[in-house]
N, C-alpha and C positions, 0 to 999 in steps of 0.2 A: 208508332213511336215517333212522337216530335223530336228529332235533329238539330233544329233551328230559332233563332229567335232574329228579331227585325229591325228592318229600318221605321224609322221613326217621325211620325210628322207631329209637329206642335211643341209644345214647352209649356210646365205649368209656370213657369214666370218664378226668376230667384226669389228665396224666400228670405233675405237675411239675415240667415244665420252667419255669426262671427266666423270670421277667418282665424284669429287668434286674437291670446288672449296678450302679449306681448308690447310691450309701449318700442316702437321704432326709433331706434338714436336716432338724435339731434345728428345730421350732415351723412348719415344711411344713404349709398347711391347707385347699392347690390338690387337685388331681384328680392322683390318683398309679394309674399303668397297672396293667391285671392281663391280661396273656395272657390271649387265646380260645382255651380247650384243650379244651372237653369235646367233643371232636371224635363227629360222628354216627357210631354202628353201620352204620346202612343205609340202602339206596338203594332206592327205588321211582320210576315213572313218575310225571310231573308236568309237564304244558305251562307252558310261561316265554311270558311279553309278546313277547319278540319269535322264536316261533317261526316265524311266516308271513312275516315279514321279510328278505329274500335280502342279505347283507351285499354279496354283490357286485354287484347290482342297485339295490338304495336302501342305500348306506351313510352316508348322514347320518339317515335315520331309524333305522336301526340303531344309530347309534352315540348318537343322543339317546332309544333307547328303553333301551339298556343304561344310559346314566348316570342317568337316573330311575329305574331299578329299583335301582341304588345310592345312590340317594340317600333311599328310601322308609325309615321308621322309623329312619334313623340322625344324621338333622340333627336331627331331636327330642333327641337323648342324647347329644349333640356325640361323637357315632362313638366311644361306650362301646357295641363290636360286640356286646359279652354282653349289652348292655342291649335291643337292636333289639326290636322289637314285635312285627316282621311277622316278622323271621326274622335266626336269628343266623348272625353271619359268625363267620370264625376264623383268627386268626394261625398262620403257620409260626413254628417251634420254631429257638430258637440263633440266631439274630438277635442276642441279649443279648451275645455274647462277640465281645472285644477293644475298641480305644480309638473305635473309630465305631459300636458298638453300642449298643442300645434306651437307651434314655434314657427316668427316672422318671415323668415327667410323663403323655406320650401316647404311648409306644412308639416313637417317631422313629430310624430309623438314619441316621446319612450318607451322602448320596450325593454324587456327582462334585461339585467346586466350579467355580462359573461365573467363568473366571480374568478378571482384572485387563484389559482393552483394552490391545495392543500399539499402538494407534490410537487419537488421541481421535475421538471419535464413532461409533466403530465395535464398540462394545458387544455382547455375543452376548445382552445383557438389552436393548438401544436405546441411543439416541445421546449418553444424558446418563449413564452407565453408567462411573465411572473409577475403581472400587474391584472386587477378587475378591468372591463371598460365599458363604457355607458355603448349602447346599441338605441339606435334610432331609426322611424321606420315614415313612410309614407304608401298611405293604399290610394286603390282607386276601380272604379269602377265602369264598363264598355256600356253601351246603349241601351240593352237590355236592363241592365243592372242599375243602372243608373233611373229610368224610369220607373223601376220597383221604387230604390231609395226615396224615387221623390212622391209616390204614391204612402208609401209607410208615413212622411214626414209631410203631406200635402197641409197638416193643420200643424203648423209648427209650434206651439202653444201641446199638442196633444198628438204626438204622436202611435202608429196605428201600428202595435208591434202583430197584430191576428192580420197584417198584410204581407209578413216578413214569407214568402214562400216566392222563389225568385224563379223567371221564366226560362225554362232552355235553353241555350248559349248565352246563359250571362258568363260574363269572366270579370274575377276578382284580381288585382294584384297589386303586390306592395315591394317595393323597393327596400331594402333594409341598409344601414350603415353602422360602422363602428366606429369608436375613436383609435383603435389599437393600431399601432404604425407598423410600417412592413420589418421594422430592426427586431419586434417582437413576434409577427406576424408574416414569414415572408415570401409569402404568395399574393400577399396584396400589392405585390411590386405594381405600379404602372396606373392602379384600380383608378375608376372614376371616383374623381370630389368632386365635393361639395361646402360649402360654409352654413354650421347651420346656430342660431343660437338655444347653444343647449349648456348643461350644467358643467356646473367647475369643479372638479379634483382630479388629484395625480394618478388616480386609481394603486397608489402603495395602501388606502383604505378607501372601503366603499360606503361613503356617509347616507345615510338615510333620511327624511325630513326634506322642508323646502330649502332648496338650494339656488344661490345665487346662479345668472346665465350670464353668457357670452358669445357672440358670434366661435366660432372655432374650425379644424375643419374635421369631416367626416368621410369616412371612404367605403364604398359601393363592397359588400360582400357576402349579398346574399341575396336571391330574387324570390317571392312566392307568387305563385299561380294558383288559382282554385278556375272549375268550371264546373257551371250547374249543365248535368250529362245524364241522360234518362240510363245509358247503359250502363251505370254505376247503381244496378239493380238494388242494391243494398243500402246507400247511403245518398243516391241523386248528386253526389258531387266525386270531381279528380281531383285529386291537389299534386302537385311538383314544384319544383325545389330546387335553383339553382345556387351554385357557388361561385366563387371568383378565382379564379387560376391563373397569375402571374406567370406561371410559368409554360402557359399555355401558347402558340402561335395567335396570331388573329391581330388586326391591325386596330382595331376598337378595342376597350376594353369590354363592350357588350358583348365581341366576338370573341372574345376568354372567358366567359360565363361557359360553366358545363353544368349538366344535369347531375344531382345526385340521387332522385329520382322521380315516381310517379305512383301518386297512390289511390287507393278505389276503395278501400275497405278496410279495415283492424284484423281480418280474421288471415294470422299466417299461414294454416292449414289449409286454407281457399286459397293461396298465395294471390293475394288482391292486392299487392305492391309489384314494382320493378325497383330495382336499386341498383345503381351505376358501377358496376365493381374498377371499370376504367375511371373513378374520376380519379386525379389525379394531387387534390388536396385533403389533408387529417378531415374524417368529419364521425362525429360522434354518435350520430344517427339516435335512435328515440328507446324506446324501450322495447326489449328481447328482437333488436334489429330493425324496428319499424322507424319510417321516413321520417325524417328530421333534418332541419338545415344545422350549420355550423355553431349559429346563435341563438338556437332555440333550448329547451329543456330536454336534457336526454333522461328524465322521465317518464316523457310523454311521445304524443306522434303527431301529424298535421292533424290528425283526422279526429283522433281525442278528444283533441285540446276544442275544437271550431262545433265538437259534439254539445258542448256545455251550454253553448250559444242561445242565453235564454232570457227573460223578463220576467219576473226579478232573477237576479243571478244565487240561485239557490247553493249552488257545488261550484268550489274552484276547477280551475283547470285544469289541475295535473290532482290524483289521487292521493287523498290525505296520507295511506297507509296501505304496504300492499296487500291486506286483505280485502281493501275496495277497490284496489285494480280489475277485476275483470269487470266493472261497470262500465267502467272509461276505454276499456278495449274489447264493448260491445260495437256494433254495429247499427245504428238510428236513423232512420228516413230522419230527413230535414223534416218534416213536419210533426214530428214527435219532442216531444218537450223531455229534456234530460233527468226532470224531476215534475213530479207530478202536483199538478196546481200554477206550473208555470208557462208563461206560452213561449215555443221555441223560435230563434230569429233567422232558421234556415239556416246552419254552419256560418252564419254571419257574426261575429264578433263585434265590426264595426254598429253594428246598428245596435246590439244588446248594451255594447256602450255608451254610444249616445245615448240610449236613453234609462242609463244607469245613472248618467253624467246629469244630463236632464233634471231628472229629479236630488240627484244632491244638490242641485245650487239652491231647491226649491225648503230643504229639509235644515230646521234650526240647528246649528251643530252646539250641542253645549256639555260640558266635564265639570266632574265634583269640583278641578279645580278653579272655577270662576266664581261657585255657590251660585250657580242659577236653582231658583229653588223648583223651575219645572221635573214635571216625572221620569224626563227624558233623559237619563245620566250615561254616561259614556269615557270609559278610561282614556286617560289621557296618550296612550297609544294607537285604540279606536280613532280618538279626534285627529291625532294625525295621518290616519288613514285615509278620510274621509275628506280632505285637503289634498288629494294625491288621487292618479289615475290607479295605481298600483303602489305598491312598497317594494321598491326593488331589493330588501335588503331579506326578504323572506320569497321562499317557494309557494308557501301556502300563505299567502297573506289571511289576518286576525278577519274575523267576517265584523260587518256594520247595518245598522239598524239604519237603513233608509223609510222614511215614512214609519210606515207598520210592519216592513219585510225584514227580515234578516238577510243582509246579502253579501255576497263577497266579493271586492270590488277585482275588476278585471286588469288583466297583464296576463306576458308572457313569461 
């Protein structure tokens, strides 16, 4: 059983792909994002921190030795991933396209938004919770990882999704943010900000379509971790899940980060999760108690959702209806495809986006309403999906005809 995955000699040389898609104000004098692209040549043997650590045996030590080893040399350079000391991480490519993509400032795409309380008190953020708020997120990728990404995307014109099968100690992880303040929210007392330019409203309604942007600020309350781990017999990958706890000690707000948990599997019966009964803030967790952070779908689970992870994106995320739930809280080696005819991106999300993304900018978009007279017709709600990384105003977003494929565009 490989443990381990390596240091790295070489670079296949940045390949220009866009940082964003965002025009930089005029007198801009903040930190403006550059893609991690110089993606490593090659891969050698190289023991990781938590090689002797059995994820399914101690998974809180596992999952706090994986976030300290993300956290080493990048809170120094406020997670400028090229800047890292100890070693550099690297973004996935085409994230930057359509109206929830990268944004100027620190790369942030949008992810799913934490709607409005149909209930007062009953908040999916806690009990003082009576407005929607937009959530934004940045990934990234360790040496390992990073040299799959640049092997999948070596032809950047033609990306090579039957490469998508990631080496032993890759680690995935993405920072998430919200806009929701701690008067609503208040455990975000103290959280790490950031300024990011993302979209405008007061979240009293959650507008849909494209929306104007603005610098604004965002605050740190939620971490994901993934690790490709052979002794995740069932599915080849961990995932964990931190939260933000204001009211936690620790002199950082990294060191008020607590686990919610650590997961291996879907099957409860196998108990292939740990879930933190000590943490200490509301969290909603996924469906019939499976891992989930605060701003994710409690639909779904880490592990579900990363299962879908495919080209072309045949099935949303989360299950249309619960009688297709037990699909989605099956169990799938990363190298099995979620739907048949499609090839799967390894639990990777970021890459089935890219190159979901990819081919949208490439496919004509046109609706009855323009009278294009091609065969290619598309409801005027289709088109504004196809404009958009996701629809945040739906769970299951309307599916769209990219190329030949029917697909369902991606989000949380």
């Amino acid at each position: 059983m490989v443990l381990f995955a390596g240091l790295l000699h070489g670079h296949v040389g940045a390949q220009g792909f866009p940082s964003s898609n965002d025009k930089v104000p005029a007198g801009w004098n903040g930190p403006v994002f550059k893609l991690s692209q110089d993606y490593p040549a090659t891969l050698a043997g190289d023991a990781l921190p938590w090689r002797d650590i059995d994820p399914t045996v101690e998974p809180e030590r596992f999952g706090r030795t994986i976030y300290e080893y993300v956290l080493e040399g990048n809170t120094e350079v406020d997670w400028d991933v090229r800047a890292n000391p100890v070693r550099t991480w690297y973004h996935a490519p085409w994230m930057h396209y359509g109206d929830t993509g990268r944004e100027f400032i620190h790369g942030l795409t949008r992810e799913r938004t934490t709607p409005r309380p149909a209930t007062a008190g009953k908040g999916e953020l806690g009990p003082a919770q009576t407005r929607c708020f937009q959530n934004w997120a940045v990934g990234f990728y360790n040496p390992p990882g990073g040299y799959q990404v640049g092997k999948i995307w070596q032809q950047a014109a033609s990306p090579n999704a039957g490469l998508s099968q990631f080496p032993n100690g890759t680690v995935i992880a993405k920072l998430l943010f919200t806009t929701a303040p701690d008067s609503e929210v208040p455990y975000l007392k103290n959280t790490f900000e950031w300024r990011a330019n993302i979209h405008v409203f007061n979240g009293v309604t959650c507008p849909n379509g494209a929306l104007a942007r603005q610098p604004q600020t965002v605050r740190l309350i939620q971490v994901d971790l993934a690790v490709k781990d052979a002794r995740a017999v069932d599915t080849g990958w961990v995932f964990a899940t931190l939260s933000y706890n204001g009211m936690r000690a620790g002199a950082t707000p990294w060191e008020r980060m607590e686990l919610v948990g650590v997961m291996w599997g879907n099957d409860l019966a196998k108990k292939q999760q740990w879930i933190n009964s000590a943490n200490g803030t509301p969290q909603h967790l996924g469906a019939e108690g499976r891992l989930n952070g605060p701003v994710d779908n409690p639909r779904s689970s880490c592990i579900s959702c990363h299962a879908t992870a495919q080209t072309p994106s045949r099935s949303p995320l989360i299950p249309p209806s619960p009688a297709d739930a037990p699909r989605w809280f099956a169990n799938y080696p990363g190298s099995r495809a979620f739907d048949a005819g499609a090839i799967p991106t390894d639990y990777s999300l970021q890459i089935a986006m890219g190159i979901q993304n990819l081919n949208r900018s490439r496919v004509p978009v046109r609706s009855a309403a323009n009278k294009d007279p091609s065969p290619l017709v598309i409801s005027a709600e289709d088109l504004k999906l196809m404009s958009r990384a996701f629809d945040s105003g739906r769970d299951i977003p309307l599916p769209i005809v990219i190329g030949k494929n029917l697909e369902y565009p991606f989000g949380r």
